[in-house]
C-alpha positions as CSV (number, residue, x, y, z in Angstrom):
1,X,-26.8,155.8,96.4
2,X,-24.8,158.1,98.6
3,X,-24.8,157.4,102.2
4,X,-23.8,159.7,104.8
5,X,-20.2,158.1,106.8
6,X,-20.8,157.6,110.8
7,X,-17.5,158.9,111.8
8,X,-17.2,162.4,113.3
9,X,-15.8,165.3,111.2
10,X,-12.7,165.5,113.3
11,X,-11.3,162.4,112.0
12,X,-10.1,164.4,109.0
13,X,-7.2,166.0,111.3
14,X,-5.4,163.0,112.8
15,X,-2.6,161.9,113.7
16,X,-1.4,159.2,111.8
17,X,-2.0,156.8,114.8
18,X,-5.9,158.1,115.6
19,X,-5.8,157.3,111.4
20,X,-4.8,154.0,112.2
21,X,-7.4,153.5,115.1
22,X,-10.2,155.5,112.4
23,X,-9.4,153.1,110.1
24,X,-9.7,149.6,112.3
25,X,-12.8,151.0,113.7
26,X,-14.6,151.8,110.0
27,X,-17.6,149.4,108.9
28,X,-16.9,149.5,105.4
29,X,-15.4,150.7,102.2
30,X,-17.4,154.0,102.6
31,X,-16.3,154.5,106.3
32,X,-12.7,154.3,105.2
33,X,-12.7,156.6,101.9
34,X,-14.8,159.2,104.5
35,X,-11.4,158.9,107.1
36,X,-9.8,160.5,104.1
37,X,-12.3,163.2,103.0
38,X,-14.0,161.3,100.4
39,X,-17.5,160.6,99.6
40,X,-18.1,157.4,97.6
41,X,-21.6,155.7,96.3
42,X,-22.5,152.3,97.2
43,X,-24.7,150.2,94.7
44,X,-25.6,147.2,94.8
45,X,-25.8,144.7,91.5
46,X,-28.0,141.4,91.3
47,X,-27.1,138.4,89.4
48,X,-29.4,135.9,87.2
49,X,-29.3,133.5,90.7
50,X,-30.3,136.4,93.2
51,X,-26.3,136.7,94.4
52,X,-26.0,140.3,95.5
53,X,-22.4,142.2,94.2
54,X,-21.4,145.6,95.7
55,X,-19.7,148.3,93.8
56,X,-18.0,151.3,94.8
57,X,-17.7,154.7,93.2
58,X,-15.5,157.8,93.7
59,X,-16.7,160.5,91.8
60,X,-15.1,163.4,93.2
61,X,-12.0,165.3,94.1
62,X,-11.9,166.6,97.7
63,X,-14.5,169.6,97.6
64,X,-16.3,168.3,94.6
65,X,-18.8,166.2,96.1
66,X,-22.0,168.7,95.1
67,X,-20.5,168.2,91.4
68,X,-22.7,166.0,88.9
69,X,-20.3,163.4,87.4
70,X,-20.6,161.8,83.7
71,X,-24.3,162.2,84.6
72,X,-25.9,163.8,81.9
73,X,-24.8,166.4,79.3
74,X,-24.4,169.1,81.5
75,X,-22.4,167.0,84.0
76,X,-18.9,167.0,84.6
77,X,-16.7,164.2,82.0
78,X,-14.1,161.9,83.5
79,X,-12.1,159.1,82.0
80,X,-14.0,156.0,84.0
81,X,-11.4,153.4,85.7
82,X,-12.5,149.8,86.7
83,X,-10.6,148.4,90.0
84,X,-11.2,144.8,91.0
85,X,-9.9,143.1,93.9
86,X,-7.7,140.0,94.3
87,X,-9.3,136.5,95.1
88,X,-9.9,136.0,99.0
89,X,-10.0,139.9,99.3
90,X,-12.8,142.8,98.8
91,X,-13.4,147.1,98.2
92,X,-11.4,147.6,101.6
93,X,-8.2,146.1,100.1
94,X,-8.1,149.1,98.1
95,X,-8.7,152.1,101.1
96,X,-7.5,150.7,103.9
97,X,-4.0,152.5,104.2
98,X,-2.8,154.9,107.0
99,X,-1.3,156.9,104.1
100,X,-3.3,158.6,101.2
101,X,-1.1,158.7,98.8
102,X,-0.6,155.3,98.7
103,X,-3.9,154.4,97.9
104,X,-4.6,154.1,94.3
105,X,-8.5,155.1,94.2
106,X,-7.5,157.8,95.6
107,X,-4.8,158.6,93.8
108,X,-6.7,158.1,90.9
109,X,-10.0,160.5,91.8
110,X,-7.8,163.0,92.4
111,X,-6.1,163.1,88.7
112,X,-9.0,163.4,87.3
113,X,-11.1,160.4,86.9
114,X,-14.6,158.5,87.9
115,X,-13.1,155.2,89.9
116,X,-15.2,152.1,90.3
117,X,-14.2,149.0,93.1
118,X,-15.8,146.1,92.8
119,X,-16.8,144.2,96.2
120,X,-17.3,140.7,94.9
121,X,-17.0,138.1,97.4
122,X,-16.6,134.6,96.9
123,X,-19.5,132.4,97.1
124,X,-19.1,128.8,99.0
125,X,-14.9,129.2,99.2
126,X,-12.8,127.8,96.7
127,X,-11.8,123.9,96.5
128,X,-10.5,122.1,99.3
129,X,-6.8,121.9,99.7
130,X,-6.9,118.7,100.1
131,X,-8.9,118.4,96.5
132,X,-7.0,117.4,93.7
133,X,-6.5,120.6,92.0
134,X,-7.1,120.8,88.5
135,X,-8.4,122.9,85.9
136,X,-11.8,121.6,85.9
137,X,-12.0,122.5,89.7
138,X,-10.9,126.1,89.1
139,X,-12.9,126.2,86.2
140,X,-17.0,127.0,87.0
141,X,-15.4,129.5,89.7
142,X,-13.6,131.6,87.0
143,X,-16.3,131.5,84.7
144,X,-18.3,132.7,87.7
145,X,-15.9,135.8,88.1
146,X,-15.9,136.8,84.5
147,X,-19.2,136.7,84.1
148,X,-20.1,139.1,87.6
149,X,-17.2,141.4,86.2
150,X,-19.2,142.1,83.2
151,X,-22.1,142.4,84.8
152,X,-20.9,145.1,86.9
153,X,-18.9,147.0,84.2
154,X,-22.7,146.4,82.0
155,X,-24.2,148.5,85.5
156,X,-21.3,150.9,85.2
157,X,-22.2,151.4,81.7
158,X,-26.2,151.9,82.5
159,X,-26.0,154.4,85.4
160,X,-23.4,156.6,83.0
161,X,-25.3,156.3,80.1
162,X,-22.6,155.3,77.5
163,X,-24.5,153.2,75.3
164,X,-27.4,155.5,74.5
């Protein structure tokens, strides 16, 4: 669903430090990509438990945004890329640089292709520090992980239509 950014239009002519303030003052992963000039979707994903996942898309170059993207067979084809966040982290990680350039969904939309950020956030932590690490304490938790990562790239899949 695309959501229209609170942040005023003037935002896209900083200076780098009124970038910097845009950027500590954004909600959210669509705030930030909107400092920059970009327009991203927000969906949401729910597992088999009711857990709620977010992912991101950027569709569209600068100036594309009225564009229908891998939509359809009149729409627009682009090479689909799949970005997913470190642990402890989420979407922001991604789009929260003062520099453009230097941020690789951007970088990315830009040459060409439909980007995808997950925003999967851990649920209940990770074991204790003090907790014995071992393998079967890491264990549930990356099973957990895989599975929501192929549940999102399953919802990638069914809003682009690939497997009909």
């Amino acid at each position: 669903m695309l959501r229209e950014p609170i942040y005023p239009k003037e935002w896209l002519t900083q200076t780098p430090s009124a970038i910097s303030t845009s950027i500590r003052n954004a909600c959210d992963f669509v705030d930030l990509c909107a400092t920059f000039g970009y327009t991203a979707e927000e969906h949401v994903v729910q597992t088999k438990d009711g857990y709620l996942l977010g992912l991101h898309r950027l569709a569209w170059r600068k100036g594309e945004e009225d564009t229908k993207v891998n939509r359809g067979p009149r729409s627009v084809k682009k090479r689909v890329v799949y970005l997913h966040h470190g642990l402890l982290m989420n979407s922001e990680v991604w789009v929260c640089l003062t520099d453009e350039q230097r941020a690789l969904p951007f970088v990315l939309v830009e040459k060409g292709f439909d980007v995808w950020v997950s925003l999967v956030e851990r649920r209940g932590g990770l074991p204790s520090a003090r907790s014995r690490l071992t393998m079967a304490a890491w264990k549930q938790p990356r099973q957990q992980i895989l599975q929501e990562i192929h549940l999102l790239i399953a919802h990638i899949a069914q809003v682009l239509e690939f497997f009909h």
